[in-house]
C-alpha positions, 0 to 999 in steps of 0.5 A: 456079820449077822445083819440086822432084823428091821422090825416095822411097825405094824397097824393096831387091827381095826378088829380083834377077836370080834367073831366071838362077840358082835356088840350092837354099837358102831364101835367098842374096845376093851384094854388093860388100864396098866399095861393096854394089852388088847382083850377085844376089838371092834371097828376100833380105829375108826374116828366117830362123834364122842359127845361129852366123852371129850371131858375127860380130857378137860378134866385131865387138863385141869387135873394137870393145872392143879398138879402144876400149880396154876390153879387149886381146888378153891380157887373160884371163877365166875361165869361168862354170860355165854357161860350162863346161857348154856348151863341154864339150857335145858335141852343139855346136861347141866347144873345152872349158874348164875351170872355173878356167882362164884364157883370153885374148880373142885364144884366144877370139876365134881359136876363136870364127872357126874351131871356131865354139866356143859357150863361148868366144863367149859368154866373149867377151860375158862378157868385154866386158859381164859378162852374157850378157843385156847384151851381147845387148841391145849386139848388138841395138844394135849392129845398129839402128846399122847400119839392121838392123830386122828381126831377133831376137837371143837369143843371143850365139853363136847357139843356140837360147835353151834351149841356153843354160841360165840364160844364156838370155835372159829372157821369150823362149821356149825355142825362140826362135832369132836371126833375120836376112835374108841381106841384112842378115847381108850388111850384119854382113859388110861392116861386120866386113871394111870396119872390121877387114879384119885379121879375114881373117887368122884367117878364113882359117886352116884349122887352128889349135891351142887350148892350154889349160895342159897341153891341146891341142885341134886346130881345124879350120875349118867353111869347107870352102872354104878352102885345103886343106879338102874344098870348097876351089877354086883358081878361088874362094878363100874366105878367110872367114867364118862358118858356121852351123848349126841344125835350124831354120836349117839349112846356113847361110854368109856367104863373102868371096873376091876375084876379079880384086882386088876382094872379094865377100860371098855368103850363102847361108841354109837349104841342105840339111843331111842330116848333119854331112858334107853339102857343100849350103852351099858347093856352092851358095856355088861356084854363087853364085861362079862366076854372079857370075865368069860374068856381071860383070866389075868396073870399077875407078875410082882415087882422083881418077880424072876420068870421061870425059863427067862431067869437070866440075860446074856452080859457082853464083854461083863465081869459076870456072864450072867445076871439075874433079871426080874420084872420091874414094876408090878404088871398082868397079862391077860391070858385066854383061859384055854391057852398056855402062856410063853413068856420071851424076851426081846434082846437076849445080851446087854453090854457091861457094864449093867447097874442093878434096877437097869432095864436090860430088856422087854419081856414079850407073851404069846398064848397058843399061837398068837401074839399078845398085843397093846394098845400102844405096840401093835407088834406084841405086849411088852413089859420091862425087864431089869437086871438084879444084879451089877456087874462092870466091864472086863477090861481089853485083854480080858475081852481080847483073851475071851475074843482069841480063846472063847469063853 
């Protein structure tokens, strides 16, 4: 008996093909949005102050609540005096609101995305849970679903725990702020754009007013990489996602731009913030960008498509021997364009019987020497492979017969 090979899992490399791009920030990351293949790495596991990049994850919750019907797109709440404090602070990015107003969630969630406004953020916890606290403790919940360990979350639009008055969350102190690494606030963007990729629509959106009664309040997007704004380039085109900024975390931004059809995340955390009108964030995003643009190019392998070399699978004790295989759904492979892709599968035989659209295997990618690598699998980049083709099990004496003669 062959024994068996135990495969450990292995951590994600704090670093990856760094040496070829030192970015002037604390950390950064770039992955693929579909399948979280690693493109590059820097200091990525490490867990540093995110500012309000952490409402990303309030608007997933509320996205979710829609989905699940707690809440709609009109439904209106009405803000606490806390609430209303916060949102008419100057000193923080907002929309002010009015105590006795209403607000539906869909303003909310729109101001949330492109003014980064703290009061409505935390309208939309309130709005979900009735407490800031609880719905802190959904986020953190939330997070430990998605494998997010190593984290701290205090606040619901990303402020320090004193900005938030007798909001703040209990037993932790005033100086406490909400942590993650840019690979796991990668993992926050690739489940916001996989599971609502409508998000874009408002990600996207430059400019957009805020009526309130008889108010107007003009809201312009802290992405300045979007089209019209001061960083925007045409060779990029970010149309997302979230900003983020504190003394303690600095410029942060987690960006998502497709090239050449095929959609990127970037995190870039701690880049230089002299002022309100330092660009350090989306110079570095550009640099991240254009290194990924610069050395991969993406290998795109349609749904049932059949790779050459991997076109079969070996079937125990089945009528058929054989069966076809093909990828399952649509995904790409990021390749360095001076490397060759090889193209493997992890288990070489499936026992019968196998229904067609069965997954029967994974395909695994190395390019030269190295492995391909995921953001959610340090031990290589994997993608379904299923059966094509049906076949039944053969029955004792066939299998005893093949078992005696071979065959």
């Amino acid at each position: 008996m062959v024994p068996t090979q135990v495969v450990i899992a292995q951590e994600l490399p704090n670093n990856y093909c760094n040496n070829q791009l030192n970015l002037k920030v604390k950390s950064a990351i770039a992955i693929d949005s579909k399948t979280g293949q690693l493109l590059y790495g820097q200091n990525i596991n490490q867990p540093l102050p995110i500012a309000s990049m952490t409402k990303l994850v309030t608007v997933y919750l509320t996205l979710k609540a829609i989905e699940e019907k707690k809440i709609t797109w009109t439904t209106t709440v009405q803000p606490t005096h806390q609430i209303v404090s916060i949102s008419n602070n100057r000193d923080f990015s907002n929309v002010p609101l009015r105590y006795g107003h209403s607000y539906t969630i869909k303003q909310l969630y729109q101001a949330t995305l492109i003014e980064s406004a703290n009061g409505a953020a935390m309208m939309l916890a309130q709005a979900i849970s009735g407490s800031q606290v609880i719905f802190v403790k959904m986020m953190r919940e939330q997070l430990q679903k998605w494998g997010i360990t190593d984290t701290q979350i205090y606040t619901t639009c990303g402020l320090p725990n004193k900005s938030v008055g007798s909001d703040a969350y209990p037993q932790a102190t005033k100086n406490a702020e909400n942590t993650m690494s840019a690979k796991d606030m990668a993992i926050v963007g690739r489940h916001l754009i996989n599971d609502y990729p409508f998000v874009i629509k408002t990600t996207k959106l430059p400019r957009l007013n805020f009526i309130d009664q008889n108010f107007k309040t003009p809201m312009t997007n802290f992405n300045w990489m979007l089209k019209t704004l001061p960083q925007y380039h045409s060779k990029i085109n970010v149309d997302g996602l979230k900003t983020g900024t504190t003394d303690a975390a600095g410029a942060c931004f987690i960006a998502t731009a497709k090239h050449k059809g095929v959609r990127l995340i970037t995190v870039v955390m701690g880049a230089r913030h002299i002022n309100g009108t330092d660009p350090s964030r989306f110079e570095e995003t550009s640099k991240l960008f254009g290194y990924i643009f610069k050395h991969y190019h993406p290998v795109i392998f349609r749904k049932n498509e059949v790779i050459m070399g991997r076109t079969g699978i070996q079937v125990n004790s089945g009528k058929a021997k054989q069966i076809s295989i093909g990828i399952k759904k649509a995904s790409e492979v990021w390749v360095p364009i001076d490397q060759k892709l090889k193209v493997n599968l992890t288990q070489t035989a499936v026992e019968a019987p196998v229904k067609e659209n069965q997954v029967v295997s994974e395909y695994s990618f190395e390019a030269g020497p190295e492995k391909l690598i995921s953001l959610t699998n340090p031990n290589g980049l994997e993608i379904p492979a299923k059966a094509l083709e049906a076949t039944d099990r053969v029955n004792f004496l066939v299998r005893f017969w093949r078992w005696l003669f071979g065959g």
